[in-house]
N, C-alpha and C positions, 0 to 999 in steps of 0.2 A: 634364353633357354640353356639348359644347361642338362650335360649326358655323361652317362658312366659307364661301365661293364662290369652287371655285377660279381664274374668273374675277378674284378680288382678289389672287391670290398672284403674287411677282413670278418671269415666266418657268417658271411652273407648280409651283414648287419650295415645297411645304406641310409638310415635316416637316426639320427642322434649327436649324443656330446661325444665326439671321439673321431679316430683316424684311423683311416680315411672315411669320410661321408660325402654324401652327396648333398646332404641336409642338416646343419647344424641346429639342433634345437636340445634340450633339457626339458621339454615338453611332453615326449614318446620316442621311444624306441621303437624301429621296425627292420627285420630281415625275411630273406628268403632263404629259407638251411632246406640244404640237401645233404641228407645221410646216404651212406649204402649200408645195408644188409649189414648188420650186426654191429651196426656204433652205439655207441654207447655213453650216457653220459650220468656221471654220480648226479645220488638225489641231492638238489638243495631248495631254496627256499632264497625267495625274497623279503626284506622286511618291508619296505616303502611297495614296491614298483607290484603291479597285480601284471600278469600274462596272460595273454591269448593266443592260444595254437592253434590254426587252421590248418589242415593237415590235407592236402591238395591234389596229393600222388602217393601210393602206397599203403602200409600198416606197419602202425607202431604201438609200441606198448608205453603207459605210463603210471603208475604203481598199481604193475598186476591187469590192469585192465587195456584191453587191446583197440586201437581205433584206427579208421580207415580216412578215403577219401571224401572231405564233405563233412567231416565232425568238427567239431569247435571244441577246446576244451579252454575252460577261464580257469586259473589259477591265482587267488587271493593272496595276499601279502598274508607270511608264514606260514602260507599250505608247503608243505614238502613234496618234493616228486623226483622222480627219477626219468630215466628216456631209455628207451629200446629201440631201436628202425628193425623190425620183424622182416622189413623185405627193403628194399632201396627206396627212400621218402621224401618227397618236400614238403614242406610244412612253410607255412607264413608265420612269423611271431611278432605279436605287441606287445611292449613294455608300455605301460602307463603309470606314473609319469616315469618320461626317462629318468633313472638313477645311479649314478655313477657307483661302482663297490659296491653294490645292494644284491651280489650274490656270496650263499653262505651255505658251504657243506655240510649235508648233517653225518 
């Protein structure tokens, strides 16, 4: 067995290629991101890896359009987006497949 805090994990991200993990794989990426209230993150895009934000606590906005607790949003290699935390948020994110450098400001 084996235990973490994800407190220790860098930007909430526990399962993937990189450090620290709890989970080494190149398979999927996975985190638990907590924003507060008015973070923000520039739009970019994937080319390989598709995302899935499960949005757990709170409202956020992501191009333009605003989501709560309970939404899914899938994000397709080279959709572009952006991120807003409208109020204090966790969200769950999957990367499929994990891909190292596969993010790209537009």
């Amino acid at each position: 067995m084996k235990t973490a805090k994800l407190s220790d994990m860098t930007k909430g991200w526990f399962v993937g290629n990189f450090e620290p993990t709890l989970y080494r794989t190149n398979d999927v990426e996975v985190a638990v991101k907590l924003y507060s209230a008015g973070a923000y993150e520039k739009k970019h895009y994937h080319k390989i890896a598709t995302e899935i934000t499960v949005v757990t606590k709170g409202t956020i906005r992501m191009n333009g359009v605003e989501y709560s607790a309970g939404d899914i949003i899938i994000m397709e290699p080279n959709e572009a987006t952006d991120f807003y935390a409208v109020t204090d948020a966790e969200n769950v994110v999957v990367k499929l497949p994990g891909a190292n450098n596969d993010k790209y400001e537009v």
